[in-house]
N, C-alpha and C positions, 0 to 999 in steps of 0.2 A: 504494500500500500504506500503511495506516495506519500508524505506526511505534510498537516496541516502547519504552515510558518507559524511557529511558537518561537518567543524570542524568551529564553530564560537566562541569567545574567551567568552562571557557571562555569561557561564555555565560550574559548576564545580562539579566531583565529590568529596566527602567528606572520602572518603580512605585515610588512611594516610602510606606510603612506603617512607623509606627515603635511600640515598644510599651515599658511599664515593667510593671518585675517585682513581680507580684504572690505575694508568699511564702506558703506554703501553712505551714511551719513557721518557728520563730523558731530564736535563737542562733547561733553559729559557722556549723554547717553551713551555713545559708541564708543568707547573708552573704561567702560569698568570690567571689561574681557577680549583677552588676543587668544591666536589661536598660532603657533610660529609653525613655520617648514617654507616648505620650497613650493606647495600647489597652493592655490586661492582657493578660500572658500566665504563665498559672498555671505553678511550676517546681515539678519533684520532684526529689528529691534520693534520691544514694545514695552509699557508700563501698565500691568493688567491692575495693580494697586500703589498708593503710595509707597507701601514697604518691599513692594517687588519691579525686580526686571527681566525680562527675556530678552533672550539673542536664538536665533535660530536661524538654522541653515542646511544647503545640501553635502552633506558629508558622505565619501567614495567608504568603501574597506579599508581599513588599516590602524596606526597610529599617529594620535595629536596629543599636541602638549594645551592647554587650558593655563591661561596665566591671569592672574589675579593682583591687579597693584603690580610693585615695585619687587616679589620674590626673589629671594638670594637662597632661600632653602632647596635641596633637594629635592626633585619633585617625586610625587606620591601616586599609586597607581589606583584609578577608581574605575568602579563600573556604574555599568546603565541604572537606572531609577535607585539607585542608593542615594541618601541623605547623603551630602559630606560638609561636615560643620569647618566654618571658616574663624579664622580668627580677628578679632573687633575690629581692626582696620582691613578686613577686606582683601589681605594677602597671600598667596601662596602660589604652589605650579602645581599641574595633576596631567598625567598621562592617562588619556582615556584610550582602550579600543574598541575602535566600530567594525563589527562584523558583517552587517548589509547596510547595503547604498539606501542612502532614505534621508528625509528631512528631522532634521534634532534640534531639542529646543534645548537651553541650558536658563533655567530658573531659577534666579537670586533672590533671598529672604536675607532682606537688612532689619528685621526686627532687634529683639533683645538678643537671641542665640542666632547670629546669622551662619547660612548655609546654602548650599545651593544642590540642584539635581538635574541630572540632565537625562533626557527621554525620548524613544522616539514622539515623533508629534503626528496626533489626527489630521488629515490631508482631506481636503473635501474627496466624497463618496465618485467611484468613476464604474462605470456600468463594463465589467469586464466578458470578455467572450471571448474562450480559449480559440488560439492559431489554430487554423487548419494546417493540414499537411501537402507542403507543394511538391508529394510524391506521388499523395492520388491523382492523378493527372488524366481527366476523362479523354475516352478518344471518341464521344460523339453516345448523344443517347438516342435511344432504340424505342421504336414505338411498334405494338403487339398487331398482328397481321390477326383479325377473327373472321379467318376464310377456310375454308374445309384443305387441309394440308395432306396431301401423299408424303407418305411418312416410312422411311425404313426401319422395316425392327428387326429384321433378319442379321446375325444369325440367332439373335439375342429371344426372340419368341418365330415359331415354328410352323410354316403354314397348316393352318386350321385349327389353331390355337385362336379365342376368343380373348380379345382382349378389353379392357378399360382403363376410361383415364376417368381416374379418381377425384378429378378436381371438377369436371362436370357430370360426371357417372353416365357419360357417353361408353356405348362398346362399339367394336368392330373386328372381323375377323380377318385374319391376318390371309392374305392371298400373293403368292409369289413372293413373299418375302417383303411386305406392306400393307400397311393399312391407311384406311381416308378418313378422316375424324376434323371438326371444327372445335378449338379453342372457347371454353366457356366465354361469354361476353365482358366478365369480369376479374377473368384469371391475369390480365396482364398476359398475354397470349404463351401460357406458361398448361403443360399438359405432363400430368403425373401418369405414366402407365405403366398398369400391374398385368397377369392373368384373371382372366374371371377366377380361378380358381386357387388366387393368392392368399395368405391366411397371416394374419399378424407374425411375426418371427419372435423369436426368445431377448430379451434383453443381453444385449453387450455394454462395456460402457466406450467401446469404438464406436458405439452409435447415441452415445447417450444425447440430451437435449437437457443442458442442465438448467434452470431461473434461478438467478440470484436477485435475490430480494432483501434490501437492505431494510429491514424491520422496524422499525421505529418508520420509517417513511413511506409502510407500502399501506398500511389496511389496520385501522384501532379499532378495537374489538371490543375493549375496555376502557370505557375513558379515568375510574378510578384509581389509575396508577401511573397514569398521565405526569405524575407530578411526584414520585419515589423520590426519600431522602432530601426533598424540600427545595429538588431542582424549580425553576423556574422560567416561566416564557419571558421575552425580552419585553413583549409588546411593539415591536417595529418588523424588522427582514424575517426573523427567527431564522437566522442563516444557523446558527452552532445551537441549537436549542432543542430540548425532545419533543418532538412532534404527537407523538402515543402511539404509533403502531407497536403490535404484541403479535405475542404466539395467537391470542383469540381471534386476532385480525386473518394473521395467515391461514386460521381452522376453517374461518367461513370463506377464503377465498380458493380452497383445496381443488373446486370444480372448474374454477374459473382457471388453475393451472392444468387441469385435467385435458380441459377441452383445448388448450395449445401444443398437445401432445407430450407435455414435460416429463421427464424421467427421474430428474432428480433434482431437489430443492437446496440450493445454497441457502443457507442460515446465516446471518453475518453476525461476528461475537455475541453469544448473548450471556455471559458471564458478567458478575456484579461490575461494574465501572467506575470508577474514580467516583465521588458524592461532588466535587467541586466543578468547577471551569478553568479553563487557561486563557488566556487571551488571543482570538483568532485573527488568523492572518497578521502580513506582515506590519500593518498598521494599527494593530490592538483594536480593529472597530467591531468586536461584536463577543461577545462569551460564547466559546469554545467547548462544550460538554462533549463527552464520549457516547453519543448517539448512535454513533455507525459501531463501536465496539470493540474498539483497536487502544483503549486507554482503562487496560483492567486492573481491577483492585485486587478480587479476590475471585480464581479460577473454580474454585470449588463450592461457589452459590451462580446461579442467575439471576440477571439483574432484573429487580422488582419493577421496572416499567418495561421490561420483555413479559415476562408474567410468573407465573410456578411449575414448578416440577409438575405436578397432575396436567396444565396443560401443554407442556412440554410432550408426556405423554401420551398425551390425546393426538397432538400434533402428528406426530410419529406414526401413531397405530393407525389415524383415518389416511394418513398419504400411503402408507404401506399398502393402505385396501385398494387404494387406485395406483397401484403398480410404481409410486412415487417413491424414491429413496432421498433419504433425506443426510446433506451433509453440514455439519458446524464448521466455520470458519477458526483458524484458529493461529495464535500469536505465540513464540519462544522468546524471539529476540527480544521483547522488553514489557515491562509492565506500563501502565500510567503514568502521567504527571505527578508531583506532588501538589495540589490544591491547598488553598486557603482553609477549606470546608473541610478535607480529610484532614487537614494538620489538626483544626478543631475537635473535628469527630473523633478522634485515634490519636491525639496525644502524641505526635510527633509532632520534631522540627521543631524551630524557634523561632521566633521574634527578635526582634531590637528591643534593648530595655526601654517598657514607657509605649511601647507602640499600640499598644491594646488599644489604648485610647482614640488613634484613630480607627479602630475598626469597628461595624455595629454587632452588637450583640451576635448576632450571627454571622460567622466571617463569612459566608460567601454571597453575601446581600451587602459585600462594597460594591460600590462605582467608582468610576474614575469621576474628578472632579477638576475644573480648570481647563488644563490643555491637557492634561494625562490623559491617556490612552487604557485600552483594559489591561497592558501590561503592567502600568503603572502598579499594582498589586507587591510587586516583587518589593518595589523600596519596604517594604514593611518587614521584611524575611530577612533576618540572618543567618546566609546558608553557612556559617563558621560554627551556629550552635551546635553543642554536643547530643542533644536532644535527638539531632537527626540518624544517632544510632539505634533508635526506637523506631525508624522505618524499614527496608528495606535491608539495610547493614551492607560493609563494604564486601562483604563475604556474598554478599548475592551480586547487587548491579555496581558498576561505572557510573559515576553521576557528578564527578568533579565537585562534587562539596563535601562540607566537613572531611572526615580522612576518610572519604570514597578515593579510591581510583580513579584518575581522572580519563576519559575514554578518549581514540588516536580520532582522527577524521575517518569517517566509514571510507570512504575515496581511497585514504593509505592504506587500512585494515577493515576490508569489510565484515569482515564477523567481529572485531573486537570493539569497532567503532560503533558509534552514535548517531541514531536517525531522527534527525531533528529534534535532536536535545535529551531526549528520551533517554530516562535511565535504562542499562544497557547488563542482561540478564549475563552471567560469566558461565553460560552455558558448557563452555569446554573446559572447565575448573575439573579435577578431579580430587581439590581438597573437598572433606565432607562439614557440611553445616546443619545448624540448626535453624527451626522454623523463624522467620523475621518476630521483630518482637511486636510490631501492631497485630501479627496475625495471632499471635499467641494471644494475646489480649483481645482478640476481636468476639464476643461473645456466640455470634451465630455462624462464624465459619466451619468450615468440615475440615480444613488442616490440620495435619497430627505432624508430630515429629517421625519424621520415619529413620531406623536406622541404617548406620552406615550410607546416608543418600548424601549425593551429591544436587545440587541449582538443576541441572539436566533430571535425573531422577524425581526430584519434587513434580516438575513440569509433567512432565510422562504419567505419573500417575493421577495427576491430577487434572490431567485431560483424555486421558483413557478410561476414568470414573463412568464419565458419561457415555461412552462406546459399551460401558459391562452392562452398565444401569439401566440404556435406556434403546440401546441397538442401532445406533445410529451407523448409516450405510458407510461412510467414507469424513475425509479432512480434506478442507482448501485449505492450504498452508500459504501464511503469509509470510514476506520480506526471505524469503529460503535462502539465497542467497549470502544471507548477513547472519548464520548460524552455522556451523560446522555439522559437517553430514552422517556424522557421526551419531548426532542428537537426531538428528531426522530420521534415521534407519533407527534407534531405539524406539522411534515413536509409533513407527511403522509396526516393525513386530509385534510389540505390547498391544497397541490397537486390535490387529489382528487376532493372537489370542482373545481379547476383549469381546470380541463381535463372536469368536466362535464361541468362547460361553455362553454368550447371552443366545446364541441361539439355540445352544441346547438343553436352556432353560426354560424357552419360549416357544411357540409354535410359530414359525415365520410362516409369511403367506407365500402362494405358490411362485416360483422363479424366481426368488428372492434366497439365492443362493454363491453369488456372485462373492469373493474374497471383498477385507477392508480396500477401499479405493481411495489414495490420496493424491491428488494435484496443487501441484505447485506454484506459485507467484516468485517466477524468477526475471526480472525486468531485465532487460527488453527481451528475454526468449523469441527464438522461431522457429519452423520446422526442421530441426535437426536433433539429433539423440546423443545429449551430453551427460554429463559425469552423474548429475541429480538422478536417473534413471538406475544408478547403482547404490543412490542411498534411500532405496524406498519408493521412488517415487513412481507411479501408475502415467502419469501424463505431467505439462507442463501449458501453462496460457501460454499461449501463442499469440503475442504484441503484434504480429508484420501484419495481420490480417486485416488490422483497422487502419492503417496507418499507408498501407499500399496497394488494398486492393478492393476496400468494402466500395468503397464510390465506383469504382469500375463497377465492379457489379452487378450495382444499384443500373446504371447507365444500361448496360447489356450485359445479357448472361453469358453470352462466348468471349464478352474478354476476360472471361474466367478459367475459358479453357487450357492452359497453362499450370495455373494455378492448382485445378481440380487435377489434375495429371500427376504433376508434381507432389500433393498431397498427400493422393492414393497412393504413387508408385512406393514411397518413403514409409508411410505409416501401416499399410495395409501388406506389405510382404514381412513385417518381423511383430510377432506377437507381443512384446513388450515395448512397444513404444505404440506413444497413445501423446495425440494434442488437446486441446480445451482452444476453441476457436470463437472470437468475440468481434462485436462491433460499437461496443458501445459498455462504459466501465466508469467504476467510481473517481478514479484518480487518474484518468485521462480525458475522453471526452463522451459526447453522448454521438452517436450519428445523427440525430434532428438537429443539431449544429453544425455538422461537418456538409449535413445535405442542404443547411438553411432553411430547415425549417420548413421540406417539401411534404405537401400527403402523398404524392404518386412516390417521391425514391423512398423514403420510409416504407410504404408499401412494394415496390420492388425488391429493398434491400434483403426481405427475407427469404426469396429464393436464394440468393447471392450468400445467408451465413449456415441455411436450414438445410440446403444441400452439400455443405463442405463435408468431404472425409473427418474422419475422426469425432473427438465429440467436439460440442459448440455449445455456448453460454446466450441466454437470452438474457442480458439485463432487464430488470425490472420497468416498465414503460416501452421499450423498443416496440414494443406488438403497436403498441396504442397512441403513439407521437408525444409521447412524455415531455416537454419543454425544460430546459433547461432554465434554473431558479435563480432568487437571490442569491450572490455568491460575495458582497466585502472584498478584502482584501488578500482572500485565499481564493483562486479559479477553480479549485475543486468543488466546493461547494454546491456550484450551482448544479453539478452533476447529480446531487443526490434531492432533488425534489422530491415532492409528496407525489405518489401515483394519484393519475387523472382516471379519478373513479367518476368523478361529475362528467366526463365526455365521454367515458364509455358507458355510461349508463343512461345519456341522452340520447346516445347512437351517432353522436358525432362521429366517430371514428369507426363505427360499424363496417366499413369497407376495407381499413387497412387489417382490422382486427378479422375478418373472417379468412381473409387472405392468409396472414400468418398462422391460423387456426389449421387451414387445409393443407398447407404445406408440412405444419411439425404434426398431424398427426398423421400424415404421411413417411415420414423421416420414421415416426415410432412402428409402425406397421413394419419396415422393410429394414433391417440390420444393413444391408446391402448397401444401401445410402452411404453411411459410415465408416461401416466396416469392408466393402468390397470392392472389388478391382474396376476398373473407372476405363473406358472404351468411348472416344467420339465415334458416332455414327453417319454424322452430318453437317455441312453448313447450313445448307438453307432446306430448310429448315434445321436450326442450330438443335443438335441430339444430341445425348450420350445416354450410356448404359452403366449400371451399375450391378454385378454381379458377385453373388456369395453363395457358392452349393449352388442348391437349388432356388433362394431368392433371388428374384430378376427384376431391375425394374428401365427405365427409360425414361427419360425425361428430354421434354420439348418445350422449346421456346422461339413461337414466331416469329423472332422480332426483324424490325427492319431499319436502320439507321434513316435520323434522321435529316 
């Protein structure tokens, strides 16, 4: 998962850029702060009260000196939104470093204790929308021929073999090696053909059709829990805020996954998650909560606005009955933020002496106030208190405070590094520890000490709990990359015993027999079969799909043909290698951006991902033209809107939605699709074949450039 810009003070880069102050005005004002080096950096000035001043400006990466009056001391090293108390005359030198390119305000109090802070600064709101890729490169879109088409299917169906295309339940019999059939009037001149006497095939997960659904934002079921641990709505974007989707949401929408042919339901973390907020994006404009599930607290509860174990269980057992397997998303490389709210809640971490006082009763019902920003938060935290051995401990993550381990740039050391500040789990540790001390003190958690375990060991069992307990079909593994494969393939194995207890504790329903299935989040992955395939892993997302070839596509189906070839030949002759194929993803883009927002490619695009070899991922909305949302100062954001239940239940979208409908419960009827060997049969009219044993199928598309 790409991560949301959280700017925490802990962590520094080691660039060194120094700049002198280039005054935009003269006199007093502009003159009670320099900035010395060799680049300019332009200051504004303002007086938001008598006892204060600001200076603010656009500062690059690196280091500046900050000079005060006439200093002859040694300068001192400060960070972002700390307090640093000045002495009565106003003097001294401070070496600040900036990490990201942004606008910084530096805030003088000439009161009785004078001091000053310096912060990023709120920037007026700019309506962002992630770049396209100028790799998809159309070569011309194709508009559907619905004219009665002679069609070869030979050698692939047999004369006097009876055939149908499933998309308008037209048949015809094959004679000399073709048949003549017209294109439904609203297939997009796209024709599915099976045998009259084809029969659903057995589940693979080379052909699987997985929906990720990111929960909180797909369907609230419950609006009671909307609001666990005393989160709250912003009342403006609620770009970072819990929306209420649960497991009850997902129970009652099981049919509605049904009917698009889905095989297996991506889950996105639903484990307890941090109680606080961070501050989102790079400009601190909005609270940052663990909605999407990537910012966990505690692995061995779920989190009370996902909903409870009973309908955890529900969840599971009604998708099982519609042939749905169901997988949890799940995280190693690191846990959550440290919050305001958890420091409260769990008695870790520290304060500055006296700081209490600015904060309300409840620490995570501050605001920023002034020019601060929601990072602002941080000046109040002494990450040098010893307290902070009451969290996590240096024996578990990397967190560069107190006597943590401070973690390298994930860039240098991808596993040992830090993904956007996040404390950073010591996975490949083989010394053994004990349970963290908030977890030991947490009253309602399931963590026990286990012995002789190592950070790796805690993790694994406390995410194979839920594989024993509750039979969950497979793992999407996130950030894989940035963990040793070592912990991956533990995770694997255990799982797998996991599932096979639980199934012989349980009646599984029929076909539901397939081994644990785990896929990978390895950025930028693409169809080739690298090392991860040897530490567990079943498949891997495959990034090239979206980025190089969904717009084609969308455009015409044969400029896929390449692509489909290439696919098949690679994934479909070696048993163990398996993709996961998307168009559209939380921390990339959506396709109704990449397409602008068309109904016709939205609605073409799904031939173009529903027939790819291997499996493919329907993000949540793609069926249904899901728009991309509020998104701040993070572009991810807007990716994870609330699903458009109000257009599809008006029937606005009734045309793209029945479209994607006929094509994935076609994909599920035929393994073949996915799993089998891939033959053009034609240009014009553009065919191919897909063949596995005895499934057979054909696919046609009229089209004719426009």
């Amino acid at each position: 998962m790409a991560r949301p810009r959280v700017l925490l003070p802990a962590l520094y880069l080691s660039t060194l850029l120094t700049a002198c102050a280039n005054q935009p005005t003269a006199g007093p004002q502009a003159s009670w702060v320099y900035i010395d080096g060799a680049s300019p950096v332009a200051l504004r000035f303002e007086t938001p009260s008598a006892d204060q001043k600001l200076a603010y400006g656009e500062f690059e990466p690196g280091q500046y000196h900050l000079l005060f009056g006439d200093a002859d001391a040694p300068a001192g090293a400060i960070k972002l939104y700390r307090k640093v108390n000045l002495e009565p005359d106003l003097h001294g030198d401070y070496i600040l470093q900036i990490e990201t390119a942004g606008v910084y305000q530096i805030l003088l109090n000439q009161g009785d204790e004078p001091h000053f802070r310096v912060s990023k600064r709120v920037t007026p709101k700019q309506t962002t929308t992630p770049k396209t890729n100028a790799q998809s490169t159309s070569t011309g879109v194709c508009a559907p021929a619905i004219e009665e088409q002679s069609i070869q299917v030979a050698p692939v169906f047999k004369d006097g073999e009876w055939v149908r295309d499933f998309y308008s339940g037209r048949r015809a019999q094959v004679i000399d090696g073709k048949i003549s059939l017209t294109p439904a009037a609203d297939s997009e001149g796209l024709m599915l053909l099976e045998t009259d006497t084809a029969t659903p095939q057995p589940f693979t997960w080379d052909n699987a059709t997985v929906y990720f659904a990111l929960t909180d934002r797909f369907a609230n079921g419950r609006t009671d829990n909307d609001h666990s641990y005393g989160r709250q709505a912003d009342g403006a974007e609620e770009i970072g805020t819990f929306h209420g989707g649960d497991f009850a949401g997902l129970i009652g929408k099981l049919d509605y996954l049904q009917s698009l042919g889905v095989s297996a339901l991506w889950v996105s973390p639903p484990f307890e998650q941090i109680h606080g907020w961070v501050g989102g994006g790079d400009r601190g404009d909005f609270r940052h909560y663990g909605y999407h599930g990537y910012y966990i607290l505690d692995f061995t509860r779920l989190d009370a606005n996902m909903g409870t174990e009973a309908e955890l269980k529900t969840l599971i057992e009604q998708a099982h009955k519609r042939g749905i397997r169901v997988l949890f998303d799940v995280v190693m490389n690191h846990p959550g933020y440290a919050t305001l709210q958890d420091m409260q809640d769990f008695g870790f971490g520290g304060l500055f002496d006296g700081f209490e006082q600015y904060l309300p009763p409840r620490w995570g019902d501050w605001k920023p106030s002034g020019n601060e920003n929601f990072h602002g938060y941080h000046a109040n935290i002494n990450y040098d208190h010893d307290k902070w051995a009451d969290w996590w401990g240096r024996d578990w993550v990397r967190a560069g405070i107190y006597n943590y381990d401070s973690p390298p740039n994930a860039g240098v050391d991808p596993v040992k590094g830090s993904l956007a500040f996040l404390p950073d789990f010591k996975t490949e540790s083989d010394q053994t520890v004990a349970l963290p001390a908030f977890l030991r003190n947490k009253p309602d958690t399931g963590a026990r000490d286990l012995p002789n375990a190592r950070v790796r060991d805690y993790l694994v069992s406390w995410l194979t709990h839920w594989v024993r307990e509750y039979g969950l079909d497979g793992f999407r593994v996130d950030t894989v990359k940035h963990v040793e494969p070592a912990s991956w393939l533990a995770l694997k194995q255990e799982a797998t015993v996991a599932l096979a207890e639980y199934r012989n504790q349980h009646d599984a329903p029929e076909g539901f027999n397939a081994p644990f299935w785990m896929v990978g989040e390895v950025f930028p992955h693409d169809v080739s079969k690298s090392a991860y395939f040897d530490a567990g892993f079943d498949a891997v997302i495959n990034f090239d799909f979206q980025r190089k070839f969904s717009r084609q596509g969308a455009d015409c189906l044969s400029n896929l043909e390449p692509v489909y070839r290439d696919y098949a030949d690679k994934l479909n002759s070696d048993h163990d290698f398996n993709v996961m194929t998307y168009i559209s993803s939380h921390d990339t883009q959506l396709f109704s951006t990449l397409a602008k927002q068309s109904p016709e490619l939205q609605k073409r695009v799904a031939a173009a991902l529903l027939l790819a070899p291997g499996a493919v991922q329907i993000y949540y909305g793609d069926e249904s033209l899901r728009r991309f949302g509020p998104t701040g100062s993070d572009p991810s954001q807007g990716t994870r809107s609330d699903m458009n239940w109000a257009e599809i239940d008006s029937g606005a979208v009734d045309a793209i939605l029945a479209h994607w409908r006929k094509i994935g419960q076609f994909r599920q009827r035929h393994a073949a699709i996915g799993a089998g060997q891939h033959q053009k049969l034609s240009d014009a009219p553009y065919a191919f074949a897909r063949t596995q044993g005895a499934d057979r199928v054909i696919i046609v598309s009229t089209e004719n450039r426009r």
